[in-house]
C-alpha positions as CSV (number, residue, x, y, z in Angstrom):
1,X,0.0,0.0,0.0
2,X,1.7,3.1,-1.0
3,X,2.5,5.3,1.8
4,X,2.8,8.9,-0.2
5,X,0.4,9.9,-2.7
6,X,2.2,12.4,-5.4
7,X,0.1,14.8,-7.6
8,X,1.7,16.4,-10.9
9,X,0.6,19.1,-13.0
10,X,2.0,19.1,-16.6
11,X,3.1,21.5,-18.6
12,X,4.9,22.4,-21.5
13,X,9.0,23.4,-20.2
14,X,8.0,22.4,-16.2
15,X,6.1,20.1,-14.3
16,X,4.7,21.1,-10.5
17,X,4.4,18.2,-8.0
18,X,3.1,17.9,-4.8
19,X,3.5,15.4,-2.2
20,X,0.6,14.1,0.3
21,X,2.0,11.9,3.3
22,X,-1.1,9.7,4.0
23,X,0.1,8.7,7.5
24,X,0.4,12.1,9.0
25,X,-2.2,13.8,6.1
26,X,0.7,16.4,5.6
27,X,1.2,17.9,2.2
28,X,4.7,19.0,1.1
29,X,5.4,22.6,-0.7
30,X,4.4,22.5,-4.5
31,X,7.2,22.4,-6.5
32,X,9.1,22.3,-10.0
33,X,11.6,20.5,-12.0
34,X,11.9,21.2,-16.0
35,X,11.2,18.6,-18.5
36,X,14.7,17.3,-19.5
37,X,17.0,14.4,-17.6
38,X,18.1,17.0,-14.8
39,X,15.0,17.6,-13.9
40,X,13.6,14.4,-13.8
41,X,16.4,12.8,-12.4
42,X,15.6,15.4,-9.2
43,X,12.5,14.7,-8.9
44,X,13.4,11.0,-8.3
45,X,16.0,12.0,-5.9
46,X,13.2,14.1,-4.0
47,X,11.1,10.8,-3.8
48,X,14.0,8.7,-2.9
49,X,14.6,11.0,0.3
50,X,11.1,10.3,1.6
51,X,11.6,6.3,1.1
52,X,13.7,4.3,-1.2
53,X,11.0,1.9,-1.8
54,X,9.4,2.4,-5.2
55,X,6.1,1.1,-3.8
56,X,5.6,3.4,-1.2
57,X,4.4,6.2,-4.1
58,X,1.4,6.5,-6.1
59,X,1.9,9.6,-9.0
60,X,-1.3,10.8,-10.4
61,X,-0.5,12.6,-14.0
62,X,-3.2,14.5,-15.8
63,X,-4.5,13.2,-19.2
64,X,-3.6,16.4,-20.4
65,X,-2.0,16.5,-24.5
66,X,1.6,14.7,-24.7
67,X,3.1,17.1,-22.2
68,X,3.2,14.5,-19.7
69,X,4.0,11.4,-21.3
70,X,7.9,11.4,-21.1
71,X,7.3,11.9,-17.8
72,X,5.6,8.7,-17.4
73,X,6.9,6.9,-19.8
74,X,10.2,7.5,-17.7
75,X,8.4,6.3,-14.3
76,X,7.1,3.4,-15.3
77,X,10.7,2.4,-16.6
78,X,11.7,3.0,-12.9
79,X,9.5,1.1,-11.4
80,X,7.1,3.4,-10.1
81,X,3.2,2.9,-10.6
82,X,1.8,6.2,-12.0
83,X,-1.7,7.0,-12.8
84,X,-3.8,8.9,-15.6
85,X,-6.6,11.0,-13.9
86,X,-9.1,12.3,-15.6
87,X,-9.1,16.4,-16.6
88,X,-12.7,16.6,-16.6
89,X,-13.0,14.9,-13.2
90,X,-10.1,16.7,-11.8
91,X,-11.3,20.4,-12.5
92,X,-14.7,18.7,-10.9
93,X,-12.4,17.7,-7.6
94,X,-11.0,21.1,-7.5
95,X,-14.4,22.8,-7.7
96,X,-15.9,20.9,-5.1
97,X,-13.3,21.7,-2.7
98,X,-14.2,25.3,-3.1
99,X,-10.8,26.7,-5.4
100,X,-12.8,28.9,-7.9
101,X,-9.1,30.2,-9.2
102,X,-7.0,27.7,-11.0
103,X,-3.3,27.9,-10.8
104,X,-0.4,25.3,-11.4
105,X,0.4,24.8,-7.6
106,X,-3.8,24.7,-6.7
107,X,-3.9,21.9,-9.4
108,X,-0.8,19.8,-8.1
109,X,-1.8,19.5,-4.8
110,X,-5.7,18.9,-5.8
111,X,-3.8,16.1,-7.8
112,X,-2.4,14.3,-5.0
113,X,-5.4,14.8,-3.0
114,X,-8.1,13.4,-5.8
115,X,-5.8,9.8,-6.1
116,X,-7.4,8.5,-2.6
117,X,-10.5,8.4,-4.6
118,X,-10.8,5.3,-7.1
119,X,-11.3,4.4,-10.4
120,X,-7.8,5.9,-12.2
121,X,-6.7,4.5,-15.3
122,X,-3.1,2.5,-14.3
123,X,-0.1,3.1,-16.7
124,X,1.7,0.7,-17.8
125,X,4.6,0.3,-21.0
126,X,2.7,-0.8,-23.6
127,X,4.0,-3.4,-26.3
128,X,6.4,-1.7,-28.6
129,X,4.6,-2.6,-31.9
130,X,1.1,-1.9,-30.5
131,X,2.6,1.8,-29.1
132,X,3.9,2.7,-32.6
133,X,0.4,1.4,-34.1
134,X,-1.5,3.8,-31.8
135,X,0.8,6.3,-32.8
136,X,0.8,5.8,-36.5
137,X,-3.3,5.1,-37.1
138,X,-3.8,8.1,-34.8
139,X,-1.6,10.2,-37.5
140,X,-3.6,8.9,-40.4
141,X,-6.7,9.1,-38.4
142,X,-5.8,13.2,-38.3
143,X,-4.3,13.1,-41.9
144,X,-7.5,11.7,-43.4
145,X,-9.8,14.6,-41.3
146,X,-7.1,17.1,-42.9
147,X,-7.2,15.4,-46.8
148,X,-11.4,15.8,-46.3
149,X,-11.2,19.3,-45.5
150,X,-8.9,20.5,-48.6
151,X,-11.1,18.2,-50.9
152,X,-14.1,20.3,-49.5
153,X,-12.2,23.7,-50.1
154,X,-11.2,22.3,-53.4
155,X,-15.2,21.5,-54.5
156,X,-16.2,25.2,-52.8
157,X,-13.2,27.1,-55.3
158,X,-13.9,25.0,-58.4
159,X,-18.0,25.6,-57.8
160,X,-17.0,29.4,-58.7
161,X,-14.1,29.2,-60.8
162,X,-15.0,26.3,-63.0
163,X,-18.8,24.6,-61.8
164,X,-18.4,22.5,-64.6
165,X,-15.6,20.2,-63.9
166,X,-17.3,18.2,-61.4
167,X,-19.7,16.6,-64.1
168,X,-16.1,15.6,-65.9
169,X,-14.5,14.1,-63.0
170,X,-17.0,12.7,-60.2
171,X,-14.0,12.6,-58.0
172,X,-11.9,16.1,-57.8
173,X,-9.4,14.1,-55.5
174,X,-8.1,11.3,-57.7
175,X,-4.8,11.2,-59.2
176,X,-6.0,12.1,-62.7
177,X,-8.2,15.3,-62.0
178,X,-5.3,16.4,-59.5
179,X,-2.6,16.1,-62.1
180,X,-4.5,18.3,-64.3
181,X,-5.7,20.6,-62.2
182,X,-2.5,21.2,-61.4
183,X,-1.4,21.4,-64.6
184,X,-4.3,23.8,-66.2
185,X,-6.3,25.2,-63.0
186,X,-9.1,26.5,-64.7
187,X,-11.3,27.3,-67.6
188,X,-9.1,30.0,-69.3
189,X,-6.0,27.2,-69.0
190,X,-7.8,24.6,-70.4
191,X,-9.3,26.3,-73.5
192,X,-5.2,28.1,-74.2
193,X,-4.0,24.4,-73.7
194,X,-6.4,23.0,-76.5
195,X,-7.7,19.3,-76.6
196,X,-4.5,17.7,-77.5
197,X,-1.8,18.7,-74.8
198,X,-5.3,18.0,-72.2
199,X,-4.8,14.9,-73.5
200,X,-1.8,14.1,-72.9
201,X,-1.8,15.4,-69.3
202,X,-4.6,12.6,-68.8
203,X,-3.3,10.0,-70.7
204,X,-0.1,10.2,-68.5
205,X,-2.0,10.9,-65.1
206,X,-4.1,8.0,-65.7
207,X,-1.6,5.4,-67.1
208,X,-3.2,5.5,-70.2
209,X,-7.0,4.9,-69.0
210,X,-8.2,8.3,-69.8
211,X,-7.9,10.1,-72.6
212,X,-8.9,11.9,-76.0
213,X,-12.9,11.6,-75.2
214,X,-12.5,13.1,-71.5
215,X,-10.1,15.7,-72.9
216,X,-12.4,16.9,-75.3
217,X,-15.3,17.0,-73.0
218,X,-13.3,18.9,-70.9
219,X,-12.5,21.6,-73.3
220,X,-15.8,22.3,-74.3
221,X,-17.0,22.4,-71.2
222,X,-14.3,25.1,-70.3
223,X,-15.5,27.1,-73.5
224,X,-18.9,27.8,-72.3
225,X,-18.0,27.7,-68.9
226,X,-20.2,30.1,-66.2
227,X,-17.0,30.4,-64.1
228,X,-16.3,33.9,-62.5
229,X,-13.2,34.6,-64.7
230,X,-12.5,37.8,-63.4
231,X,-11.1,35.6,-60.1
232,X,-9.6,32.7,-62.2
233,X,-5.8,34.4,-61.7
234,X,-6.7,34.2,-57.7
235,X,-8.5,31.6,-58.0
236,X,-6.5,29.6,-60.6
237,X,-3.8,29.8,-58.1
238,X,-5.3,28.6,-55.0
239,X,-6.5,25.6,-57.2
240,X,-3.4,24.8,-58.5
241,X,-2.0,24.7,-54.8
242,X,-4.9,23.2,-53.1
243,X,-4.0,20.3,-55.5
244,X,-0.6,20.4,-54.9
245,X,-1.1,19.6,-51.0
246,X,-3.8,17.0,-51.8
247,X,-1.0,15.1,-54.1
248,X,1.5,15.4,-51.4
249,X,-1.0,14.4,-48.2
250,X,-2.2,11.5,-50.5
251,X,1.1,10.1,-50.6
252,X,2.1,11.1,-47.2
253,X,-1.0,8.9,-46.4
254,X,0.1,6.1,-48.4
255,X,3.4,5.9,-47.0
256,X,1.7,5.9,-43.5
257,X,-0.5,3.0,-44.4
258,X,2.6,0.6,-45.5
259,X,4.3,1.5,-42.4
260,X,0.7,0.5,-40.0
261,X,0.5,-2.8,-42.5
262,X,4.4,-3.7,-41.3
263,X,3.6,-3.4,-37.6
264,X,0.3,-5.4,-38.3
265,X,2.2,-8.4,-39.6
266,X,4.2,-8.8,-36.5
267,X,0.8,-9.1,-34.4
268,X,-0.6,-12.6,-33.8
269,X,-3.4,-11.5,-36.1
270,X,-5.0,-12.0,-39.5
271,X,-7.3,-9.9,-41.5
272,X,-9.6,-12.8,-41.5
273,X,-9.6,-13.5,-37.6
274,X,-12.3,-11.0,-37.6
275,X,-16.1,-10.4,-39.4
276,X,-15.1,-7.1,-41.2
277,X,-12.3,-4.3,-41.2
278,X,-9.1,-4.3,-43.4
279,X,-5.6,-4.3,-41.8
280,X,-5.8,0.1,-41.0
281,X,-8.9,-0.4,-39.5
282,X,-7.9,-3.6,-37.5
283,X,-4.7,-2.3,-36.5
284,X,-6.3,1.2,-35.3
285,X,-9.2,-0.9,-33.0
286,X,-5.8,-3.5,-31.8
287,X,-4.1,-0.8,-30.9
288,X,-6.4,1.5,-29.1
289,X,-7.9,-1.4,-27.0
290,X,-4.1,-2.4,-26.2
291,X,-4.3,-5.5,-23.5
292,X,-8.1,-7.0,-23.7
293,X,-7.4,-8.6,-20.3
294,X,-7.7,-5.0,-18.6
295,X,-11.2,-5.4,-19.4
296,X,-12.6,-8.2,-17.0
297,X,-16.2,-7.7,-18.4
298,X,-18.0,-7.1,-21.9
299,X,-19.3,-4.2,-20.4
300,X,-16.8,-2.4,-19.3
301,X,-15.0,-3.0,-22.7
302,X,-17.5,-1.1,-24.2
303,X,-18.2,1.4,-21.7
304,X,-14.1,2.2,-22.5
305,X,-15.2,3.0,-25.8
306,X,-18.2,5.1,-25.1
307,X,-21.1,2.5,-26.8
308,X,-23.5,2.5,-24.5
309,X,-26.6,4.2,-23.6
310,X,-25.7,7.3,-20.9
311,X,-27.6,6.9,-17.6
312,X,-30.0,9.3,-16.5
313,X,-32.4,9.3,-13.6
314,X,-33.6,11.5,-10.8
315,X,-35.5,10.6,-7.6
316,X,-38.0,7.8,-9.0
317,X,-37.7,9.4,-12.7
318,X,-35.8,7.3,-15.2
319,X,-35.1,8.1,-18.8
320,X,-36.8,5.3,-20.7
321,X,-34.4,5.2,-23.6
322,X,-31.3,7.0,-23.2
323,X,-29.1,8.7,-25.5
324,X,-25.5,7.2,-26.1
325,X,-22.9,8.0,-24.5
326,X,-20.5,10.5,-25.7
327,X,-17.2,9.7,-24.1
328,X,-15.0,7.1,-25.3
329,X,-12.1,6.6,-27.8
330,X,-12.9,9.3,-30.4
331,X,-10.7,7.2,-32.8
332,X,-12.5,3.9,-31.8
333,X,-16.1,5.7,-31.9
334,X,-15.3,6.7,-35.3
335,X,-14.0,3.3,-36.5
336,X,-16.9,1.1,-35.3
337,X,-19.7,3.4,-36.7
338,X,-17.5,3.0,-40.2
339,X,-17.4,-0.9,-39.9
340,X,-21.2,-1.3,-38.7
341,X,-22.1,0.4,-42.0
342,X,-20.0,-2.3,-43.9
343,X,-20.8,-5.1,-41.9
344,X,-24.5,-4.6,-43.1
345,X,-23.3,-4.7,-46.5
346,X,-20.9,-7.7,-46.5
347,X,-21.6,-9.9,-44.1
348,X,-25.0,-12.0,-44.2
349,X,-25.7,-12.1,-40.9
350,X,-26.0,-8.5,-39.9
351,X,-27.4,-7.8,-43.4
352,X,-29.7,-10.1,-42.3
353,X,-30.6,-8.7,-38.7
354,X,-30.8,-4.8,-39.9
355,X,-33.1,-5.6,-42.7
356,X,-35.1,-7.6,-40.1
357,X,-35.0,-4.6,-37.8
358,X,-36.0,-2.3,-40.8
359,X,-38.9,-4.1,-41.2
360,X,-40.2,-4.3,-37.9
361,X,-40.2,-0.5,-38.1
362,X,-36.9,0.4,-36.4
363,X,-34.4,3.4,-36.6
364,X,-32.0,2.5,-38.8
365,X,-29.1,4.9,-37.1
366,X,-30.2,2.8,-34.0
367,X,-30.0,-0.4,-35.5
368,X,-26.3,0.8,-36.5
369,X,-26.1,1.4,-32.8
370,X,-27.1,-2.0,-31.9
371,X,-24.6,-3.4,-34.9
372,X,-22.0,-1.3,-33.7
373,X,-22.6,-2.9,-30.3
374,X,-22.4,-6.2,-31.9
375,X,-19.3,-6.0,-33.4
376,X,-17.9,-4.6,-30.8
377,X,-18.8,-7.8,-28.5
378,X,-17.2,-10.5,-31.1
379,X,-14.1,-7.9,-31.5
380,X,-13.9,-8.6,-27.7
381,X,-14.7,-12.5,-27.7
382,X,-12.5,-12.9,-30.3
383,X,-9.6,-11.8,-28.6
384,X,-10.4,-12.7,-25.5
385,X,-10.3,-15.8,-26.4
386,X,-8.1,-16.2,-29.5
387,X,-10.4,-17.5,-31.2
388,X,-10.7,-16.4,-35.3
389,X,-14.4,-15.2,-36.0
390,X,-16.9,-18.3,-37.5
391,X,-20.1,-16.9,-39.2
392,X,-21.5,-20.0,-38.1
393,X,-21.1,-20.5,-34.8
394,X,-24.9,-21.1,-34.0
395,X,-24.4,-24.6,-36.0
396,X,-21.0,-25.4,-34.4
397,X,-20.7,-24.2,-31.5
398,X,-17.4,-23.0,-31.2
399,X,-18.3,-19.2,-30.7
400,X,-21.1,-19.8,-27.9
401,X,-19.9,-16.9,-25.8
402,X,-21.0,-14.4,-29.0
403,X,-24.4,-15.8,-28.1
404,X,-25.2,-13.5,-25.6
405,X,-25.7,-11.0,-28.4
């Protein structure tokens, strides 16, 4: 049982600790050591001068950004057992106790105070490959978000400029309409260019796939174009450099998506362990839950990721049917909404439960809900108990704990 209970504030060049002695309920002065060796290195020398014994401490970090992640990652290589607390609960802790102003050495010492309560997330190293997965699908995860956003700013310049392209290319962000809206961005550029060097800009951007008939299409459609030409040398520009980044993130993307696949090959896994998901997909949802055992329980597993129904009830008032909760793994939340959509498109047997649903006069955003939930529950089975998925386990048997669907 640890005898000292040690609160850190994070921040960007210096952390602030604080040090609660349970036996005496005594709380040291708050104080600061810089993010580098040095300072790390005297913060374990302050601990070690209370007791040399690495169990006698309990270090509450807050879940706030990366700032404190060296710092822990560097603990829990010492041997010390370190804590993630909550933000949102924290400020809660510090309101309650009646601190309205909020301040680096109020926080720390709030810190050490809120880790006699229960239910913090334990720290621990995490596998190597699984830590770099997390890492990596989280990047493409934000990369994807960043390649939507330019496509939409592309569609919103080209809907003024040149309106229409879009019937051309039904896809502004392939390879082939980038390469040539890079090449001639906009209506005036295309005309000047003429059908045949068109051509040959999509005959090499497509590897020979398109060519003279879109070219020509294009030009005409570039002749009578409604495009505000007045802004097409503005315009033209920010075209020709919005598909420029989109060529660039695309690849970046690419490149991203080899790397995840390598990791994914040295996990114990194969694509067709599971019902649905491709290796990203599977590698993001490994890697996020990191060691199924933490879970005990189903539910608990999927109260980690936020799929299920938030309580509410007050005095003998009960909300009949609850809305879902929104905390969770924003990257897992994501992911299993995406994969209930293509389960009910691949696989027979929730193809076969949502149109059964449908029919007996159900949401279908909450029978995605209840796929989701699902999925989620064989995800866990399946590597709870290493099992690979069977899509007919009601005949032999061999996935009855999925029953409980």
């Amino acid at each position: 049982m640890a005898h000292y209970h040690v609160g850190i504030d994070v921040s960007k060049h210096k952390h602030k600790a604080c040090i609660r002695n349970l036996s005496q309920d005594s709380y040291s002065g708050v104080f600061s050591f810089t993010v580098n060796r040095q300072g790390f290195e005297k913060f374990l020398t302050t601990l070690e001068k209370l007791s040399p014994s690495k169990e006698d401490f309990l270090i509450g970090i807050e879940a706030t950004g990366n700032y404190g992640v060296t710092l822990a990652y560097f603990l829990l290589a010492q041997g010390y057992k370190v804590m993630e607390i909550n933000p949102y609960r924290a400020n809660q802790f510090r309101k309650a106790q009646g601190k309205k102003a909020k301040t680096d050495r109020i926080d720390a010492r709030s810190l050490a105070t809120l880790l006699s309560l229960e239910n913090h997330k334990p720290l621990s190293l995490p596998d190597p490959v699984l830590d770099n997965l997390r890492e990596l699908t989280r990047f493409r995860a934000d990369m994807v978000k960043d390649r939507s956003a330019l496509v939409n700013q592309l569609h919103e310049t080209l809907s003024t400029l040149f309106p229409e392209f879009a019937s051309v290319f039904s896809r502004l962000d392939s390879s082939t309409s980038l390469a040539l809206l890079i090449s001639y961005p906009g209506p005036g550029y295309i005309s000047h260019a003429g059908e045949a060097r068109v051509s040959e800009t999509l005959v090499n951007a497509s590897r020979g796939r398109i060519g003279k008939v879109v070219a020509k299409a294009l030009v005409e459609a570039a002749q009578s174009s409604v495009g505000v030409l007045q802004r097409q040398p503005a315009l033209a520009t920010k075209v020709s450099i919005l598909g420029e980044r989109l060529t660039a993130l695309t690849a970046a993307i690419e490149r991203v998506e080899r790397e995840i696949a390598d990791l994914f090959h040295k996990l114990p896994y194969d694509p067709q362990d599971f019902p649905v998901g491709n290796i990203t997909s599977l590698a993001t949802l490994i890697s996020e839950i990191e060691d199924i055992h933490r879970f005990p329980t189903l539910k608990q597993f999927l109260s980690h990721f936020g799929w299920c129904p938030k309580s509410f009830q007050t005095g003998s008032y009960r909300l009949e049917h609850p809305r879902m909760s929104h905390a969770g793994n924003k990257y897992v939340r994501r992911l299993i909404w995406m994969l209930s959509i293509v389960s009910v498109k691949t696989v027979p047997r929730y193809r076969a439960y949502f149109q059964r649903r449908v029919a007996e006069g159900k949401s279908k955003m909450h029978i995605l809900v209840a796929v989701g939930r699902k999925l989620l529950s064989v995800f866990y089975a399946i590597l709870k108990r290493g099992i690979p998925y069977d899509p007919n386990w009601e005949v032999n048997g061999s996935h009855f704990a999925l029953a409980r669907h």
